[in-house]
C-alpha positions in Angstrom: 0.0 0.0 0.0 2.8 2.3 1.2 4.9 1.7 -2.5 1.6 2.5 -4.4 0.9 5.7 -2.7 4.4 6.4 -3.2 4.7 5.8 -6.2 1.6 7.7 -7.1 -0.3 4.3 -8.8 -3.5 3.7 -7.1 -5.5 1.1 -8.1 -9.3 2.7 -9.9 -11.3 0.7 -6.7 -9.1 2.5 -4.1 -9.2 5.8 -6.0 -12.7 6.1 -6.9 -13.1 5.3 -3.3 -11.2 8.3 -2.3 -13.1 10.2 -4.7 -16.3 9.4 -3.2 -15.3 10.2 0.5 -14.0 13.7 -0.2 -16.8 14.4 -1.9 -19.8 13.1 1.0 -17.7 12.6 4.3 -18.1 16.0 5.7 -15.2 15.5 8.1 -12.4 14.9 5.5 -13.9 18.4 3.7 -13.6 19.7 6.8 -9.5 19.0 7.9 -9.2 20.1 3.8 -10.3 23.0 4.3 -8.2 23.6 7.6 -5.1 21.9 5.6 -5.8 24.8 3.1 -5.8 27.7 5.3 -2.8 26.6 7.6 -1.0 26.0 4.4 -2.1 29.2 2.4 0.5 32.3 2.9 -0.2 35.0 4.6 -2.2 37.8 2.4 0.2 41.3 1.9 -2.2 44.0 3.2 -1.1 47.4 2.0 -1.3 50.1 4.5 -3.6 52.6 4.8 -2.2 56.0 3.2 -2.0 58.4 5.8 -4.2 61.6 5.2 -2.5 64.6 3.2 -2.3 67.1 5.7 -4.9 69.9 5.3 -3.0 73.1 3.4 -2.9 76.2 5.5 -5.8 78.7 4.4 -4.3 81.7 2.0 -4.2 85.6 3.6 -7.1 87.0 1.5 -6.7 90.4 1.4 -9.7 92.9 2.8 -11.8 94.6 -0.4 -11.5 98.3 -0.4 -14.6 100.2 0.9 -15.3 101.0 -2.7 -15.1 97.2 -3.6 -17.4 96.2 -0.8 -20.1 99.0 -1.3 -20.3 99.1 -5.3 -23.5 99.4 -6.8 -24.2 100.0 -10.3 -27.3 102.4 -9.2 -24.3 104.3 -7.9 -23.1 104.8 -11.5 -26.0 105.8 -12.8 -27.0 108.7 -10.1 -23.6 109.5 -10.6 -24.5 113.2 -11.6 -26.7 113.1 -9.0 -24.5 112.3 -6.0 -22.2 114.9 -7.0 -24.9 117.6 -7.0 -25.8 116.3 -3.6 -22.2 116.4 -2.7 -21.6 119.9 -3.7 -24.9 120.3 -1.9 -23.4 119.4 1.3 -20.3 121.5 0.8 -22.3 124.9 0.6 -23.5 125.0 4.6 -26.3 127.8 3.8 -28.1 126.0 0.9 -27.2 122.9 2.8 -28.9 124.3 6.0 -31.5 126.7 5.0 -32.8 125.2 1.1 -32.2 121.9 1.2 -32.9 121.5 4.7 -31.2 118.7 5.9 -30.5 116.7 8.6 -27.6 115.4 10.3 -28.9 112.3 11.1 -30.2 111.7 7.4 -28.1 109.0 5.5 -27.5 109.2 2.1 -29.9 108.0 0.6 -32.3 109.9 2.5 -30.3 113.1 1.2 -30.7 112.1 -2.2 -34.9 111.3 -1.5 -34.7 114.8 -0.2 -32.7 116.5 -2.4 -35.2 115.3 -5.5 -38.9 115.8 -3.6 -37.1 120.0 -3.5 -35.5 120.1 -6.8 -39.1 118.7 -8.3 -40.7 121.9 -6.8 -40.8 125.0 -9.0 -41.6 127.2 -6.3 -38.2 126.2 -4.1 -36.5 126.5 -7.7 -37.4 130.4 -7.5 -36.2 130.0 -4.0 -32.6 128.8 -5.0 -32.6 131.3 -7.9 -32.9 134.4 -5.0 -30.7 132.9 -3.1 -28.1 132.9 -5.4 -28.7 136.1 -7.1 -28.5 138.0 -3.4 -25.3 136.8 -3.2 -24.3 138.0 -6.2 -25.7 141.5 -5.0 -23.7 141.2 -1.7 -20.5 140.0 -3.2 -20.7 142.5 -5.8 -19.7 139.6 -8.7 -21.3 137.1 -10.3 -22.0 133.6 -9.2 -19.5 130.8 -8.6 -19.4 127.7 -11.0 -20.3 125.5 -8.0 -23.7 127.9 -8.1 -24.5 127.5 -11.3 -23.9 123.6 -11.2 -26.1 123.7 -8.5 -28.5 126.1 -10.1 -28.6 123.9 -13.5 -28.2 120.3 -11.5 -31.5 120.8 -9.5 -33.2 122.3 -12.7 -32.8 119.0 -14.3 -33.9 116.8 -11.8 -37.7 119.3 -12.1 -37.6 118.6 -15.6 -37.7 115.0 -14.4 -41.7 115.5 -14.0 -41.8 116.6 -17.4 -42.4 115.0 -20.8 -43.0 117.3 -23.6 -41.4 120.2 -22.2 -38.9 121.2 -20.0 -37.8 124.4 -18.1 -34.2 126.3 -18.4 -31.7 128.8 -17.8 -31.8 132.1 -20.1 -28.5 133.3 -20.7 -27.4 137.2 -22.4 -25.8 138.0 -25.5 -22.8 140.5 -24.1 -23.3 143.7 -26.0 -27.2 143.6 -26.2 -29.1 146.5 -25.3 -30.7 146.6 -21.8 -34.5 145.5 -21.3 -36.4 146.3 -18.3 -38.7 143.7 -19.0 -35.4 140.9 -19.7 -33.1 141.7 -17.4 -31.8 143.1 -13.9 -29.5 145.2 -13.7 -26.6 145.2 -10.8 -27.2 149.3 -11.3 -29.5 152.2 -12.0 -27.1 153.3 -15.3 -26.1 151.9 -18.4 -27.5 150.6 -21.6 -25.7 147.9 -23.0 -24.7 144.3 -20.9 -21.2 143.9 -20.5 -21.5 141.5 -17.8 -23.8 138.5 -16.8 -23.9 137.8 -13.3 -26.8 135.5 -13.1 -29.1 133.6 -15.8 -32.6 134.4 -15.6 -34.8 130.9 -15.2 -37.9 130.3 -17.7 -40.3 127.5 -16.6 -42.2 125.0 -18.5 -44.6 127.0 -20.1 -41.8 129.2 -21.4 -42.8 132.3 -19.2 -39.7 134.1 -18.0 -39.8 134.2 -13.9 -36.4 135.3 -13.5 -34.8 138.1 -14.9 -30.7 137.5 -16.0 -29.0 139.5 -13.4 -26.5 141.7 -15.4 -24.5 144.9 -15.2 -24.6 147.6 -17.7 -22.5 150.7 -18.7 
């Protein structure tokens, strides 16, 4: 028995036999399978990576104040913002026309500064304001007036559609008219010197007289 196993010859009874066992005899499949796993070698695991570490978070820096606030209403009332800004920087018509208050922001300004603008009558108002000045002052009015004087008379043709009120400027040289202009004086004929333009509304009637100095 020993040379045929050996040998590796076994008869067809005995192996057919053997056949037959491992395949029904539950305890012979059962020291197999332990053969197989004492005998198998050990499975190579790879390690776990370890975790990248986390990268440090960039210095971002701050947006300017102009970055943080931007608005593109802002660039459209652009005209309109500087108005109210040159507004602001003339205390009286700040104080007294406009009527402002310290504890309006600016967008309340702006509200404010278009409900007065929009009103003809406080038009007029601004108009003899400005042309008192000029009397005081003896000279005619600053450009900063007469931005303000022509900003806020845009933003009252804003109510308009079909028409619109403006400024009425002098021809130097002209021959004085009581009934178109103001003189600075009680002499003189001819306009050598406009101080302030005269204001004609809507309806083209002429409210204010040019303020002008004659010789």
């Amino acid at each position: 028995m020993d040379e045929q196993f050996e040998q590796g010859s076994l008869g067809p009874d005995l192996r057919a036999e053997l056949i037959r066992m491992l395949r029904e005899d539950q305890d012979i499949q059962q020291v197999l399978r332990e053969i197989i796993v004492t005998s198998a070698p050990p499975m190579h695991v790879e390690p776990e990576p370890e975790p990248e570490p986390e990268p440090e978070p960039k210095a971002v820096a701050p947006l300017s104040p102009y970055e943080c606030l931007h608005d593109p209403l802002r660039d459209q009332l652009s005209a309109h913002l500087k108005l109210l800004a040159m507004l602001r920087a003339d205390e009286e018509l700040n104080r007294t026309w406009l009527a402002q208050n310290d504890s309006d922001n600016e967008g309340m300004q702006l509200a404010r500064l278009f409900a007065t603008a929009a009103q003809w009558e406080r038009l007029l108002e601004l108009w003899s304001v400005t042309a008192e000045r000029c009397k005081s002052l003896s000279g005619p009015a600053s450009a900063a007036e007469l931005q303000i004087l022509d900003g806020c008379l845009h933003i009252h043709n804003l109510i308009w559609r079909d028409r619109h009120a403006h400024l009425c400027n002098v021809t130097l040289g002209a021959a004085y008219d009581y009934r178109l202009h103001n003189r600075t004086s009680l002499r003189g004929e001819v306009i050598t010197a406009q101080w302030l333009p005269g204001l004609i509304n809507a309806g083209g009637e002429l409210q204010c007289l040019p303020l002008v100095t004659t010789e």
